[in-house]
C-alpha positions in Angstrom: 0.0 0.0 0.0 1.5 3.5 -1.0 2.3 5.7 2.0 1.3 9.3 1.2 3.7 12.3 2.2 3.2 16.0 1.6 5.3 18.6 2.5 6.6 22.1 1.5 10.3 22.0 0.4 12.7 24.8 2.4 16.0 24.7 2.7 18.9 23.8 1.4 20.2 19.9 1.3 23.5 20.1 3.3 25.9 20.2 0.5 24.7 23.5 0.0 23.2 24.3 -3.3 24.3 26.9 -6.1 22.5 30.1 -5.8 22.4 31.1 -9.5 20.4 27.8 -9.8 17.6 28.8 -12.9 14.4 30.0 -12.9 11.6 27.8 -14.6 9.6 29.5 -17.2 5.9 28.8 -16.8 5.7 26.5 -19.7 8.1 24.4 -17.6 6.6 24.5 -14.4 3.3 23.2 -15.7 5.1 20.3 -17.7 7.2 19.5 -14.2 4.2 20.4 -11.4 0.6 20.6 -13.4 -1.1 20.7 -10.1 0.6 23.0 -8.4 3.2 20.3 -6.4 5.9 18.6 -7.4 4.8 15.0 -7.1 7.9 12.5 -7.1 7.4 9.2 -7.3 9.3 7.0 -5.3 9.7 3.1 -3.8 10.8 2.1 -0.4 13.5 0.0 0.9 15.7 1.3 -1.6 19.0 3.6 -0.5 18.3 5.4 -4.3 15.0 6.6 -3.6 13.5 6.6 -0.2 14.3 5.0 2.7 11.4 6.4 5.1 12.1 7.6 8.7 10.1 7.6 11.6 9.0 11.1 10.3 9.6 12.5 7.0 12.2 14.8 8.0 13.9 11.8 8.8 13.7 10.2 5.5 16.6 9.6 3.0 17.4 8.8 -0.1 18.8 9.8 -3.6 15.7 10.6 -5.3 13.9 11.8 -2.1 16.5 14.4 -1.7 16.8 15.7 -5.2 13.1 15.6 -5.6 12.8 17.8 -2.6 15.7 19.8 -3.9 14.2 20.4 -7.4 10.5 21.7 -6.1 12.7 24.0 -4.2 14.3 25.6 -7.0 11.0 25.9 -9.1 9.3 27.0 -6.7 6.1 24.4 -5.8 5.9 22.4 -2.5 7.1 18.7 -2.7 4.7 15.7 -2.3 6.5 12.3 -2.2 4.6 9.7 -3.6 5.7 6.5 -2.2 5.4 3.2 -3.5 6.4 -0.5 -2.6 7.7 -1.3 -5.7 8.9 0.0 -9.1 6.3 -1.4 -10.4 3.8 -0.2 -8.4 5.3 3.4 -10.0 4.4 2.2 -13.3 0.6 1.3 -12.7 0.2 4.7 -10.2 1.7 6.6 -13.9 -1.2 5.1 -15.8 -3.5 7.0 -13.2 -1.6 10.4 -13.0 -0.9 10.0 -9.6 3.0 11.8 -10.2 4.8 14.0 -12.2 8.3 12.6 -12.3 10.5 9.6 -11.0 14.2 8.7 -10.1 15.0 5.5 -11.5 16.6 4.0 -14.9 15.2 2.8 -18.3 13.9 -0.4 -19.5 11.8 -1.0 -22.7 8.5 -0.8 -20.6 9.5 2.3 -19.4 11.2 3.8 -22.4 7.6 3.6 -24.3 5.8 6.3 -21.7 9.1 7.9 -20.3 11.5 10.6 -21.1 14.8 10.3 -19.1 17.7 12.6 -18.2 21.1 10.6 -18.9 22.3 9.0 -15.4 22.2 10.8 -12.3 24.7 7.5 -10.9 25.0 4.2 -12.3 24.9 0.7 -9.0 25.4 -2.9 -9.8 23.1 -5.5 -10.1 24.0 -8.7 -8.4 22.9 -11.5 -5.7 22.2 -11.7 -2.0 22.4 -15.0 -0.7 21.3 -16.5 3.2 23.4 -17.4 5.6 24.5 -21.3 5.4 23.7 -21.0 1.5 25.7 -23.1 -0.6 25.5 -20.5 -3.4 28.8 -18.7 -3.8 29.9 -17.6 -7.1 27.1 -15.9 -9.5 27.5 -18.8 -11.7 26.3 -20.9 -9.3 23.1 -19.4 -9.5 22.0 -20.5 -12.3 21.2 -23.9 -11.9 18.3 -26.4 -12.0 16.0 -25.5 -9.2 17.2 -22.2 -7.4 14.5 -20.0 -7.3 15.4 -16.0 -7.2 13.2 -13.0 -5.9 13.4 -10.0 -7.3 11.0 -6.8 -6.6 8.0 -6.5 -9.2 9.0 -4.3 -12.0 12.4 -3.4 -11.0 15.0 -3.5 -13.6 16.7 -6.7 -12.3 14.3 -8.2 -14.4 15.1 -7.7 -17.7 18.6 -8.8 -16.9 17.6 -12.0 -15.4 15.3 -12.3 -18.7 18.5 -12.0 -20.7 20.8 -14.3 -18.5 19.4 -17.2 -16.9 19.2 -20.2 -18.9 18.0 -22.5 -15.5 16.8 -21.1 -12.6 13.0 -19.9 -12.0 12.8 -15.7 -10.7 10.0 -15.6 -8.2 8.4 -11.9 -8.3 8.3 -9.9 -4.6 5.9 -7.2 -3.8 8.9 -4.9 -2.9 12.6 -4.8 -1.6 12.1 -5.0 1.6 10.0 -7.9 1.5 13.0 -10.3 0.4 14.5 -10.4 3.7 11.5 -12.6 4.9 11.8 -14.7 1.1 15.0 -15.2 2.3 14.9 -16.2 5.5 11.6 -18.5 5.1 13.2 -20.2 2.3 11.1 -19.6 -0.8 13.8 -18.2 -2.6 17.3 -19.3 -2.7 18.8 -16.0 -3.7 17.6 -12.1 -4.3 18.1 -10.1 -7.2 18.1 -6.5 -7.3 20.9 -3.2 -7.5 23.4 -4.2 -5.0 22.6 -0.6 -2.9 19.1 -2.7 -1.9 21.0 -5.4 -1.7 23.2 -4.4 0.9 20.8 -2.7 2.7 18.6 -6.2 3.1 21.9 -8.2 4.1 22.9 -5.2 7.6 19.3 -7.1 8.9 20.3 -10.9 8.4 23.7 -11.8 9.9 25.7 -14.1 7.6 24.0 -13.2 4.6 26.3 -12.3 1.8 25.9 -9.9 -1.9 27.8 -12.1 -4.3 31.1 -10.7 -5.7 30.3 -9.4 -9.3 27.9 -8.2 -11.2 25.2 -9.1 -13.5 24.1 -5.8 -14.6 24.1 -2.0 -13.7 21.6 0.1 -12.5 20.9 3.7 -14.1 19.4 6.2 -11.8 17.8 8.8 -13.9 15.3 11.6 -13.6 11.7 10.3 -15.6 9.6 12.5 -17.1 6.2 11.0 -18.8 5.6 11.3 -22.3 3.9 14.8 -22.4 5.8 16.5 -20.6 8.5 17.4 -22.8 8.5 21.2 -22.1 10.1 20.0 -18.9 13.1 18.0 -20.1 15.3 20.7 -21.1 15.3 21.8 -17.1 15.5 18.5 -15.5 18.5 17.9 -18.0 20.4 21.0 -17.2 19.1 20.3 -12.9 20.7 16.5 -13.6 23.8 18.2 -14.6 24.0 20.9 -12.4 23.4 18.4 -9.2 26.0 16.3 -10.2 28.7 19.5 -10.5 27.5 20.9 -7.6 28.1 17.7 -5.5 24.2 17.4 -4.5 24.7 13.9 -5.9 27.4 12.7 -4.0 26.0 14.7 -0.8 22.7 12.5 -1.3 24.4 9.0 -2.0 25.8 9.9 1.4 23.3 10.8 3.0 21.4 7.8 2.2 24.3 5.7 3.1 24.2 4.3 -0.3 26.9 1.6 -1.3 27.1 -0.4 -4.9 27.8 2.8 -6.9 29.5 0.9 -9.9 31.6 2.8 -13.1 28.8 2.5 -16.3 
């Protein structure tokens, strides 16, 4: 179920922020906020978008911060819109429920989405229980090893591409393959290796596989539409990136997996 947030954006993220940052014209503030807010889509568990405090001042994560960032600097209050999986994103974009998303492309996506080029690029890879016998990722794909990966995330199309044996198990969201894990009813769980690590600091002896089997592009998504916006969330991506906003939020967010494209 999504958890619904809504708050003015103030402030500066503690990196600090550039103060010549541009204006919007109006034509681009109704592509990026129609209704008035800057509604960013976003799914839990998941050190690149939101990982949700107790309050949401105490939230963190990439996207989370940028999007907050970006309402700042054209002008609208910020409205989280938070999901359990990237999936979920997807089907809440068929019903106009948000105005722009941090996460990569894949050919569902690419048909209904404008993106920025990468924001930061993380690995793709396995996390594997404690006691598992599992310990190269060639060894996964075998014969009867069944692998979770979160509905909709990019993972998927990767483990589409690459597995020739083993059966991929959908999960509801990241956070729910600790429990897939731990009960058993999946050998293994695939997803970008900043989830990944993030699932394995809550089961002792679990381990993210050495290598990868993919990367993960973190983008800013506009819908198909919107195009009057892309020009400012191209030059925002860049500016973020120069100004260190990126690196302060990867931080922040306590973000590990960041991988060379």
């Amino acid at each position: 179920m999504r958890a619904w947030f809504t708050a003015v954006a103030v402030g500066f993220l503690a990196a600090g922020c550039a103060s010549n940052a541009s204006i919007p014209s109006q034509g681009e503030r109704q592509a990026l906020a129609p209704t008035g807010k800057l509604r960013v889509a976003l799914y839990t568990g998941a050190p690149a978008s939101i990982v949700q405090g107790a309050t949401l001042d105490e939230s963190k994560g990439v996207g989370f911060d940028l999007g907050k960032e970006l309402a700042r600097r054209i002008g609208v209050p910020f409205e989280p819109v938070v999901y359990p999986s990237p999936g979920a994103i997807m089907v809440g974009l068929k019903s106009g429920e948000w105005d722009l998303a941090f996460f990569g492309p894949t050919p569902e996506r690419d048909s209904v989405l404008n993106f920025t080029e990468p924001l930061l690029v993380i690995e793709h890879g396995y996390l594997v229980p404690a006691g598992s016998p599992i310990s190269t990722i060639d060894a996964v794909d075998r014969p009867g090893i069944r692998i979770g990966a979160p509905q909709g995330g990019s993972v998927n199309a990767f483990l589409k591409r690459a597995l020739k044996n083993a059966t991929v198990v959908a999960s509801p969201s990241v956070p729910a393959g600790e429990e897939m894990l731990k009960s058993g009813k999946v050998d293994a769980f695939a997803a970008n290796k900043a989830n990944l690590y993030g699932l394995s600091d809550k089961m002792p002896g679990s381990r993210v596989l050495d290598g990868r089997i993919g990367v993960d592009e973190v983008a800013i998504a506009l819908p198909k539409g919107r195009e009057n916006g892309m020009a400012y969330v191209r030059k925002y991506a860049e500016d973020v990136k120069a100004e260190g906003l990126v690196k302060a939020a990867i931080q922040r967010a306590g973000l590990r997996g960041a991988a060379d494209k």
